[in-house]
PDB file with SEQRES, HELIX, SHEET and CRYST1 records, atoms N, CA, C and O in Angstrom:
SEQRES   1 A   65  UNK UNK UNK UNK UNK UNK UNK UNK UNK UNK UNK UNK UNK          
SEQRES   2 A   65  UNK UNK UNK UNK UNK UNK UNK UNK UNK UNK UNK UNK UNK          
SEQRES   3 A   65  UNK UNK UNK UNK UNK UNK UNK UNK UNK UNK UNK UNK UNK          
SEQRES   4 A   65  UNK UNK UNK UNK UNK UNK UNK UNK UNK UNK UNK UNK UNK          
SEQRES   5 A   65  UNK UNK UNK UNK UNK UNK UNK UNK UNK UNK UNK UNK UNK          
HELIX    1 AA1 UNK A    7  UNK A   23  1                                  17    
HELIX    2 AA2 UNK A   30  UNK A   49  1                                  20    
CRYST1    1.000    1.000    1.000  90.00  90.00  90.00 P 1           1          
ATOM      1  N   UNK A   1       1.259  -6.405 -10.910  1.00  0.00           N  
ATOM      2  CA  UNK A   1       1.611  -5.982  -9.571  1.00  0.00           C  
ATOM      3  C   UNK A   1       0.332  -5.865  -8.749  1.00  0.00           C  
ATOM      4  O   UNK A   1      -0.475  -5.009  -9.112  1.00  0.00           O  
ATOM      5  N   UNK A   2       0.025  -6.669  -7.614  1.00  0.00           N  
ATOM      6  CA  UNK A   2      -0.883  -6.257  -6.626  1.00  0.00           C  
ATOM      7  C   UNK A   2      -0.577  -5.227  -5.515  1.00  0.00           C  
ATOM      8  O   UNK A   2      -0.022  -5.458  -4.441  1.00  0.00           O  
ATOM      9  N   UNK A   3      -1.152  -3.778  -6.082  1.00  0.00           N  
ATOM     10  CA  UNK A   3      -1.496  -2.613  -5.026  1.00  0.00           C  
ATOM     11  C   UNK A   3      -1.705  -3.051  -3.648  1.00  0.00           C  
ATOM     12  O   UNK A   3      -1.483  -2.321  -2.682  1.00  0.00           O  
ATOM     13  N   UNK A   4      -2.248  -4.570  -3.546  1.00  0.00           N  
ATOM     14  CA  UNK A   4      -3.053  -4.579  -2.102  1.00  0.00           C  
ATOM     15  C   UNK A   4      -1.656  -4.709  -1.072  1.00  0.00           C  
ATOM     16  O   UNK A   4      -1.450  -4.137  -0.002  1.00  0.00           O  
ATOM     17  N   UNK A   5      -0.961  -5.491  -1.674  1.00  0.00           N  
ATOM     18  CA  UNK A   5       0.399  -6.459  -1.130  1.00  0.00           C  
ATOM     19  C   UNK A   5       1.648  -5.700  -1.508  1.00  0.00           C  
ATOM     20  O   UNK A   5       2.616  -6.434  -1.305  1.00  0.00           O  
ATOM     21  N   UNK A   6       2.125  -4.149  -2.125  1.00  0.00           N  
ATOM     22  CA  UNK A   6       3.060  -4.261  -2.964  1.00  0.00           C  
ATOM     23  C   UNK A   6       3.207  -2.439  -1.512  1.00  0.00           C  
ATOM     24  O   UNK A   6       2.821  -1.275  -1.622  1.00  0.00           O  
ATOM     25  N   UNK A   7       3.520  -2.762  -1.038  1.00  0.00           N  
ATOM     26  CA  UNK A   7       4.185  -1.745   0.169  1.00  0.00           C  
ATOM     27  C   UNK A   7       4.931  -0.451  -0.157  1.00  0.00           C  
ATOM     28  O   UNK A   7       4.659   0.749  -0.112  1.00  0.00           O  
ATOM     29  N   UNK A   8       5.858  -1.106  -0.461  1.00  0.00           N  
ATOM     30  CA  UNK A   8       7.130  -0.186  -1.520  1.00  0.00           C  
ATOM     31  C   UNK A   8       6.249   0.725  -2.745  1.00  0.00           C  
ATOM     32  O   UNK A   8       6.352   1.937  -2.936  1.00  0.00           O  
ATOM     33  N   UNK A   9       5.681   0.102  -3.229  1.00  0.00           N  
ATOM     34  CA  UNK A   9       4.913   1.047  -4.271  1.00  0.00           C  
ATOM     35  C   UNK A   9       4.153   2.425  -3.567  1.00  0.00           C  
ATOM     36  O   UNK A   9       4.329   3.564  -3.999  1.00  0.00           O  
ATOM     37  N   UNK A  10       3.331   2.109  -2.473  1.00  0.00           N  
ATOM     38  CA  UNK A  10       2.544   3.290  -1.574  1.00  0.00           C  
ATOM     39  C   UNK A  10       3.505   4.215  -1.072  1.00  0.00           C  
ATOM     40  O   UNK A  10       3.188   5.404  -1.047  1.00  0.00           O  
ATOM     41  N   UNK A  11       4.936   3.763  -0.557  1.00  0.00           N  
ATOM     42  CA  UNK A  11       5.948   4.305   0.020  1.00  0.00           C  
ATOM     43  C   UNK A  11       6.631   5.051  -1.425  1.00  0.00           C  
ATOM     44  O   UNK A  11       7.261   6.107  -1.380  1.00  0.00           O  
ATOM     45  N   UNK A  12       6.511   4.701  -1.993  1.00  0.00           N  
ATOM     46  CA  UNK A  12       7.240   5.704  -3.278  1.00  0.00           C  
ATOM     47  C   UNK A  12       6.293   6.409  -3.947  1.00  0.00           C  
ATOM     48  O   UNK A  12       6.426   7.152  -4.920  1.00  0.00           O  
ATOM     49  N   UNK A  13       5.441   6.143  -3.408  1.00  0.00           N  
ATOM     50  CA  UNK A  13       3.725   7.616  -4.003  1.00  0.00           C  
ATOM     51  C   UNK A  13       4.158   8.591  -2.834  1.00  0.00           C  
ATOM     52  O   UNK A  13       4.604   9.684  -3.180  1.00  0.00           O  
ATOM     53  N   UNK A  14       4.074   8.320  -1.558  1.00  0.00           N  
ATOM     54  CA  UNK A  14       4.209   9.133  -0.252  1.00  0.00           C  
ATOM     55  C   UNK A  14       5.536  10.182  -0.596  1.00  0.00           C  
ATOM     56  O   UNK A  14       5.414  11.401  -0.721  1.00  0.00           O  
ATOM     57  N   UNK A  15       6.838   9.416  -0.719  1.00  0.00           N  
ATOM     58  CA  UNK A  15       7.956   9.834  -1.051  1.00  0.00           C  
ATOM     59  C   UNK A  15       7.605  11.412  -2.415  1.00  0.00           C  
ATOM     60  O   UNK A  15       7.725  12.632  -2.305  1.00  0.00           O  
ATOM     61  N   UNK A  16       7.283  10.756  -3.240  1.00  0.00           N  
ATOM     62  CA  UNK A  16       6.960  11.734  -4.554  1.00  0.00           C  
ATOM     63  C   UNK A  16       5.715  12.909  -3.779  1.00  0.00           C  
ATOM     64  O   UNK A  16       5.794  14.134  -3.873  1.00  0.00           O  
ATOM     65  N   UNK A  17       4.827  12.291  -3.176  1.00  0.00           N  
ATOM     66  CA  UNK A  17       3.817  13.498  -3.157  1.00  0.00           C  
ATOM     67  C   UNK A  17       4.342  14.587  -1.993  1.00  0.00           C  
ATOM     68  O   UNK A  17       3.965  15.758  -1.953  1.00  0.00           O  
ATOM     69  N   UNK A  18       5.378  13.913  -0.962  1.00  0.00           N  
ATOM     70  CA  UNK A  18       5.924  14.942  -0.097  1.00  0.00           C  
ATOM     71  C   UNK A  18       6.609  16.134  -1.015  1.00  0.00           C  
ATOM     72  O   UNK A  18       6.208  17.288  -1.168  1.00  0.00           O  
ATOM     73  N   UNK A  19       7.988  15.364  -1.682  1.00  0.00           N  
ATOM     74  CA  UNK A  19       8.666  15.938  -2.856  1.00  0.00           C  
ATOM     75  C   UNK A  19       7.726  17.343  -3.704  1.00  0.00           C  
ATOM     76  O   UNK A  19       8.039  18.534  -3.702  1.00  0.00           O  
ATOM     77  N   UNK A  20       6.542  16.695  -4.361  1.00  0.00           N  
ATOM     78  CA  UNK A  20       5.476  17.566  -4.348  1.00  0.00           C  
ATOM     79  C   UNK A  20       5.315  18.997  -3.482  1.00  0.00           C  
ATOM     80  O   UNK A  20       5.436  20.182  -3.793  1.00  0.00           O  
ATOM     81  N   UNK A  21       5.033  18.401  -2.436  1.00  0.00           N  
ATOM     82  CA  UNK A  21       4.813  19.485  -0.860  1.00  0.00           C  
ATOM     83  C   UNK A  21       5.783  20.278  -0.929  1.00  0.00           C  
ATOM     84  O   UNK A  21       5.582  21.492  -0.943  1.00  0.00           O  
ATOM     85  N   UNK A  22       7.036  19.750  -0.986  1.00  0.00           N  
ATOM     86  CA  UNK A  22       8.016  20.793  -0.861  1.00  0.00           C  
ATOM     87  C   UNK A  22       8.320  21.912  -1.445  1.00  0.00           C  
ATOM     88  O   UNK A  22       8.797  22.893  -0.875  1.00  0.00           O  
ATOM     89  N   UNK A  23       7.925  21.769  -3.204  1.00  0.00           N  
ATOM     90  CA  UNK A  23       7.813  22.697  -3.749  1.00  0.00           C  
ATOM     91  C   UNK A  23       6.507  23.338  -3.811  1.00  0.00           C  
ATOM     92  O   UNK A  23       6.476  24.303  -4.574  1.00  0.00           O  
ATOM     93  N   UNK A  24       5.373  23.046  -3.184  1.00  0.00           N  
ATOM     94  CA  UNK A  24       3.767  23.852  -3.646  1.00  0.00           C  
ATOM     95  C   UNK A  24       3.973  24.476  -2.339  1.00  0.00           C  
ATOM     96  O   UNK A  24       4.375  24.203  -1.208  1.00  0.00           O  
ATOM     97  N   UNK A  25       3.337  25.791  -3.279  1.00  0.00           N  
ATOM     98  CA  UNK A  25       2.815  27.227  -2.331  1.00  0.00           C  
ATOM     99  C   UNK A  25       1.724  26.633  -1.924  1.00  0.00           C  
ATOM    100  O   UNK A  25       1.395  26.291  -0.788  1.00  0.00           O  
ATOM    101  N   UNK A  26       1.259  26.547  -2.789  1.00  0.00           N  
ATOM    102  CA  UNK A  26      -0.688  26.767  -2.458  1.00  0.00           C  
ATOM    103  C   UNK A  26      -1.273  25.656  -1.457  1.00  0.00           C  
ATOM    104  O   UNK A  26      -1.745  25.878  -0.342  1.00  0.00           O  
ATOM    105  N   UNK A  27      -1.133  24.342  -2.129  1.00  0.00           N  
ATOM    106  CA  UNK A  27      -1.666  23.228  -1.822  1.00  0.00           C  
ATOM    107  C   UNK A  27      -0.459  21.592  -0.845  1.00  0.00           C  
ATOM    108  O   UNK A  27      -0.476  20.363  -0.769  1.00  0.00           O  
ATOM    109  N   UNK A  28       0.239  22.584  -0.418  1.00  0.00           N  
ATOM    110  CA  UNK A  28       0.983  21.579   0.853  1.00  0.00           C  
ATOM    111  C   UNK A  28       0.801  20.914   2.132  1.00  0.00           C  
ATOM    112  O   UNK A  28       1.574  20.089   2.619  1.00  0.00           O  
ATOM    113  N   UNK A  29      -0.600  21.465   2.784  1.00  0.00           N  
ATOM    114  CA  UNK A  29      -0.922  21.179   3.517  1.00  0.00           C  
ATOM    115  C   UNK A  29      -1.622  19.486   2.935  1.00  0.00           C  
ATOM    116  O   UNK A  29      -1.409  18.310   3.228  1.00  0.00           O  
ATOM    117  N   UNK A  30      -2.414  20.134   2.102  1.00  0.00           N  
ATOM    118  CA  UNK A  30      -3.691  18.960   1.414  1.00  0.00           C  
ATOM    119  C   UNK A  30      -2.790  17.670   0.508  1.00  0.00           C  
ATOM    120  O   UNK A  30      -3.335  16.653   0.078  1.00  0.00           O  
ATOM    121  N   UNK A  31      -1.083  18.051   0.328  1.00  0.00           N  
ATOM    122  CA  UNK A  31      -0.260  17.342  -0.455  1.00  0.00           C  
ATOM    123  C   UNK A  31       0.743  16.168   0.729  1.00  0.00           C  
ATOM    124  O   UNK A  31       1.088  14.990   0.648  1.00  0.00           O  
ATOM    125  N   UNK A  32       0.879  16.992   1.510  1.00  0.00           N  
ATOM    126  CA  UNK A  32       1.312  16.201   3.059  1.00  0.00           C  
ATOM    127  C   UNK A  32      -0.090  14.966   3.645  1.00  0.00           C  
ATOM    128  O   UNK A  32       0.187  13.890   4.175  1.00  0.00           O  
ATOM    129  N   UNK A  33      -1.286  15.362   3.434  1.00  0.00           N  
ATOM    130  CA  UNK A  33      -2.271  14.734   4.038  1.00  0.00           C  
ATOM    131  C   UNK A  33      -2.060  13.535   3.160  1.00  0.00           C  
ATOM    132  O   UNK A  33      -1.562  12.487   3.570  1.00  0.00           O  
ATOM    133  N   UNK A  34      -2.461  13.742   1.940  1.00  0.00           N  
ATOM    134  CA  UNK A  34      -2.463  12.737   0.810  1.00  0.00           C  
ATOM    135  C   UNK A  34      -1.101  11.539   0.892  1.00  0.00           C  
ATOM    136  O   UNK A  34      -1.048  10.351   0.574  1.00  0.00           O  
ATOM    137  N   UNK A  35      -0.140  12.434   1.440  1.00  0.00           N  
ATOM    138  CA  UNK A  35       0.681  11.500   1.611  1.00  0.00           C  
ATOM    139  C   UNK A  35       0.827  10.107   2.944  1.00  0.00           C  
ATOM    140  O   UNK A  35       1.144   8.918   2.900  1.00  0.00           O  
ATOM    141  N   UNK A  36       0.352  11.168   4.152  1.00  0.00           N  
ATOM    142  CA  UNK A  36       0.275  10.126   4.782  1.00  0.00           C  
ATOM    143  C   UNK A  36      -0.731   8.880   4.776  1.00  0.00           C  
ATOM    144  O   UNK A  36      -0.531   7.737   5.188  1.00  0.00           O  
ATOM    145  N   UNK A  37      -1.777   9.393   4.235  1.00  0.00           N  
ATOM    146  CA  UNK A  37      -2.852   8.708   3.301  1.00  0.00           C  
ATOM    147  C   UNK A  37      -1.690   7.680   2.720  1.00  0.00           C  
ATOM    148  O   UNK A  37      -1.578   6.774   3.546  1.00  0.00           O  
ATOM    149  N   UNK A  38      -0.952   7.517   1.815  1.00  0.00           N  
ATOM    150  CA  UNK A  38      -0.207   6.574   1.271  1.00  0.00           C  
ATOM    151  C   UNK A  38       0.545   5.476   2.264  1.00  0.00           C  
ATOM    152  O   UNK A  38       0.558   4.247   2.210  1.00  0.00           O  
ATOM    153  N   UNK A  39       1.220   6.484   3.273  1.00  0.00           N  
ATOM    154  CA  UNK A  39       1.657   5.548   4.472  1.00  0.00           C  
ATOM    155  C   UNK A  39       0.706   4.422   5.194  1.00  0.00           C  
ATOM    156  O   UNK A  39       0.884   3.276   5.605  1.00  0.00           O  
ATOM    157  N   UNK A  40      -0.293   5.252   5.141  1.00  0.00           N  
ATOM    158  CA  UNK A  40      -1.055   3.994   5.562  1.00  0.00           C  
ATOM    159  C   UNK A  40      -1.451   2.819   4.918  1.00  0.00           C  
ATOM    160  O   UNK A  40      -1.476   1.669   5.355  1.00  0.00           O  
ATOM    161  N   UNK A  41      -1.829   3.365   3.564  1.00  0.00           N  
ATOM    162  CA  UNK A  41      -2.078   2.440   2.436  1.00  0.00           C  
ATOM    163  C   UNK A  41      -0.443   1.209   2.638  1.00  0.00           C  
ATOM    164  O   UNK A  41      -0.553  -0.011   2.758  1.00  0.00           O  
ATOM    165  N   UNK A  42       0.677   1.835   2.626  1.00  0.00           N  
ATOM    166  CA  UNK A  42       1.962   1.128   2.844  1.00  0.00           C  
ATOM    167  C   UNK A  42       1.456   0.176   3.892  1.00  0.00           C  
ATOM    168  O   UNK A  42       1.218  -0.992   3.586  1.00  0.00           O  
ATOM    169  N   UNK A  43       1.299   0.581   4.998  1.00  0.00           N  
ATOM    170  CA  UNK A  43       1.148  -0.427   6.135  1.00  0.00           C  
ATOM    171  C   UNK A  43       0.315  -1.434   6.231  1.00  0.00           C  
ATOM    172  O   UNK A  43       0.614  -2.542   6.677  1.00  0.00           O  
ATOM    173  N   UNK A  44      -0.935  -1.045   5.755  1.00  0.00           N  
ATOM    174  CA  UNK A  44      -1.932  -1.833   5.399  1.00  0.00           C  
ATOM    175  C   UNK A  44      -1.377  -2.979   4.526  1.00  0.00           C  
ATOM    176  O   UNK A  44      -1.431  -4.039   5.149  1.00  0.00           O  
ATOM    177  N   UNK A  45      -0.937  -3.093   3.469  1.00  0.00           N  
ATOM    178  CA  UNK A  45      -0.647  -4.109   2.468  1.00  0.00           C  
ATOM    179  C   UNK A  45       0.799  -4.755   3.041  1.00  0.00           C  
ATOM    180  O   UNK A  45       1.225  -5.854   2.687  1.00  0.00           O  
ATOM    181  N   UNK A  46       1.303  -4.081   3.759  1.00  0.00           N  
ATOM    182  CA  UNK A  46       2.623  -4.765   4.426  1.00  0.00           C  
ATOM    183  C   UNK A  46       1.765  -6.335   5.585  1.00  0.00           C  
ATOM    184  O   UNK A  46       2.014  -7.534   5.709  1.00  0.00           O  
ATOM    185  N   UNK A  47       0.701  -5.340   6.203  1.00  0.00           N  
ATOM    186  CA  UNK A  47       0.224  -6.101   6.977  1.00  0.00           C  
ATOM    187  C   UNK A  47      -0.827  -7.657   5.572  1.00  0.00           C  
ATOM    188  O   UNK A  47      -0.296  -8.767   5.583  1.00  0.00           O  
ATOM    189  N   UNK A  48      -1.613  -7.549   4.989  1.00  0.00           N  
ATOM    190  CA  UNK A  48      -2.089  -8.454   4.107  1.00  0.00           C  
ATOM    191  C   UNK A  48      -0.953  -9.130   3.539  1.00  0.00           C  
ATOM    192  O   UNK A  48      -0.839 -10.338   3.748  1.00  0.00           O  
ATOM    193  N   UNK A  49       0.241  -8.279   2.579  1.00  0.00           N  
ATOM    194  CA  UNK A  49       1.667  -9.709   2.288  1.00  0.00           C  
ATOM    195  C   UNK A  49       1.795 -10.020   3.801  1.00  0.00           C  
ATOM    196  O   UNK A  49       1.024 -10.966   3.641  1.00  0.00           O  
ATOM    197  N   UNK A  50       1.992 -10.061   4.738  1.00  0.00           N  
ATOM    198  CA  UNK A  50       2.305 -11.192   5.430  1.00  0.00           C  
ATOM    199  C   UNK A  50       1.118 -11.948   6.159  1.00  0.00           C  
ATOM    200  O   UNK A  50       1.487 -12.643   7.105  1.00  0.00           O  
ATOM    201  N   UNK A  51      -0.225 -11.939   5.893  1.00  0.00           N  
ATOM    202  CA  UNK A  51      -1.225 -12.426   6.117  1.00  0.00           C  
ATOM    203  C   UNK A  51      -1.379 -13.674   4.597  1.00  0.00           C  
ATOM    204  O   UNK A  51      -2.169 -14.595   4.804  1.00  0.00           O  
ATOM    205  N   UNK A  52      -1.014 -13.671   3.881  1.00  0.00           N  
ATOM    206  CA  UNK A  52      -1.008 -14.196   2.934  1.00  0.00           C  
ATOM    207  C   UNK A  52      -1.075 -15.516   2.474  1.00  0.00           C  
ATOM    208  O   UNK A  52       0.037 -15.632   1.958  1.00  0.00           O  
ATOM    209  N   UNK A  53      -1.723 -16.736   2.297  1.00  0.00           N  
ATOM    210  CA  UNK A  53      -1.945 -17.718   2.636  1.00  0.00           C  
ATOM    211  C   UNK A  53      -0.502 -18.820   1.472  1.00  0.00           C  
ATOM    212  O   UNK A  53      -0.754 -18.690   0.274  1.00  0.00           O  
ATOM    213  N   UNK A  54       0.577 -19.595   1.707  1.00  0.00           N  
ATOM    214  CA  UNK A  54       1.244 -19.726   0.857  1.00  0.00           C  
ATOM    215  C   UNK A  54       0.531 -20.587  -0.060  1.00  0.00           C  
ATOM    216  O   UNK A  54      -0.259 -21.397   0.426  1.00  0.00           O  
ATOM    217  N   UNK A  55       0.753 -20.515  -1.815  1.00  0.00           N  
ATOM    218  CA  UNK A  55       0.082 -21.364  -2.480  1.00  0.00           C  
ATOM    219  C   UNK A  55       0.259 -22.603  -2.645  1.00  0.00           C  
ATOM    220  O   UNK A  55       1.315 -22.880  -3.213  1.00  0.00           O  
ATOM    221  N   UNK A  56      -0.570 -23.686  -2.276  1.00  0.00           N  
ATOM    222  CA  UNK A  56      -0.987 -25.186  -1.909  1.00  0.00           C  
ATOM    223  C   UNK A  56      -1.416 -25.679  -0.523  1.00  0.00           C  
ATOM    224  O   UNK A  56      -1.952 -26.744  -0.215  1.00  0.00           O  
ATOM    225  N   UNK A  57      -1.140 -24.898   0.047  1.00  0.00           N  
ATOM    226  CA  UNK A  57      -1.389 -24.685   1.733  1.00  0.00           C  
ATOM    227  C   UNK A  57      -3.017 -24.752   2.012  1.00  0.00           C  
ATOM    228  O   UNK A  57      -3.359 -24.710   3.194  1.00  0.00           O  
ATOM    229  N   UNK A  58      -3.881 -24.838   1.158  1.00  0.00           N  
ATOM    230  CA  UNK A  58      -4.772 -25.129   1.455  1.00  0.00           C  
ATOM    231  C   UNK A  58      -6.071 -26.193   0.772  1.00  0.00           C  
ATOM    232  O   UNK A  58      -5.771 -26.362  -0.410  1.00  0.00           O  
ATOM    233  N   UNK A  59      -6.976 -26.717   0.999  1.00  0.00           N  
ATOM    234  CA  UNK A  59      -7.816 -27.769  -0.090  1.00  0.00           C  
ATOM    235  C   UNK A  59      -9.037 -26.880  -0.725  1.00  0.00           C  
ATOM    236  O   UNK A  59      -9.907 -26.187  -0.197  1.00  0.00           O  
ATOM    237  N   UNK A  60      -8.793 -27.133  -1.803  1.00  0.00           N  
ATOM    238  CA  UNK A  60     -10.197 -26.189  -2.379  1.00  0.00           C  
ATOM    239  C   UNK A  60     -12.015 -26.758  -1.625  1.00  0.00           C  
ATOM    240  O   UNK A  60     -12.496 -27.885  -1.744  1.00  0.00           O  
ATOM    241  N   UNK A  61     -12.457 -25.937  -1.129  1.00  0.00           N  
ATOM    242  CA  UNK A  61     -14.023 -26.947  -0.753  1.00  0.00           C  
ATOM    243  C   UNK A  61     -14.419 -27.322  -1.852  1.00  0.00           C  
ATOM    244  O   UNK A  61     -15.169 -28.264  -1.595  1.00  0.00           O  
ATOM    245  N   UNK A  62     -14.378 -27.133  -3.270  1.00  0.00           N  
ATOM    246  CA  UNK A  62     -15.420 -28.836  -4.199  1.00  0.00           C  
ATOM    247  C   UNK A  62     -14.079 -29.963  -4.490  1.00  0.00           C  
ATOM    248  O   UNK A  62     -13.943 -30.481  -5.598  1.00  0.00           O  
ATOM    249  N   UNK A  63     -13.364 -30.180  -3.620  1.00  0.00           N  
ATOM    250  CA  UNK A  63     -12.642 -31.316  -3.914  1.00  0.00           C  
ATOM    251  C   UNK A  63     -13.635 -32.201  -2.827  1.00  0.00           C  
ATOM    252  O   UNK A  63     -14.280 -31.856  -1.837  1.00  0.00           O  
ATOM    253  N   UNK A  64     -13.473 -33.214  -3.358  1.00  0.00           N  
ATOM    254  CA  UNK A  64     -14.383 -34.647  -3.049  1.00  0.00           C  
ATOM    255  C   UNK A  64     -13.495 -35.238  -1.803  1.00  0.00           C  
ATOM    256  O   UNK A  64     -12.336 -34.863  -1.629  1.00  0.00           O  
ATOM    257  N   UNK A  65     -13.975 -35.953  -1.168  1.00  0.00           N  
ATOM    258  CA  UNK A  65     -13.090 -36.601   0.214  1.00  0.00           C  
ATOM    259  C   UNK A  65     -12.903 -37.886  -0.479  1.00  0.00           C  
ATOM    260  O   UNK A  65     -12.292 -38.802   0.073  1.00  0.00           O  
TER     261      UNK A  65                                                      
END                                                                             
């Protein structure tokens, strides 16, 4: 699985670490941060899979002309 490209994965860390938040006394503030921390991580790799170059779509440079 590539972390960089895999969206859904960051979105189900976010999901769990809120879940987290909900039940911590102590440390909810710093458990909410972390999460949106993940959202972004989500968006980010949403944005790279669709930057994504399809495979054969391009010529390697040491191929010969």
């Amino acid at each position: 699985m590539d972390f960089l490209t895999n969206a859904d994965h960051w979105r189900k860390r976010a999901a769990q670490t809120r879940a987290l938040a909900a039940v911590a006394a102590k440390d909810q503030g710093r458990l909410l941060k972390v999460a949106e921390e993940y959202d972004r991580l989500a968006a980010h790799a949403e944005v790279r899979r669709s930057a994504m170059v399809p495979a054969g779509s391009y010529v390697r440079a040491n191929q010969g002309e």
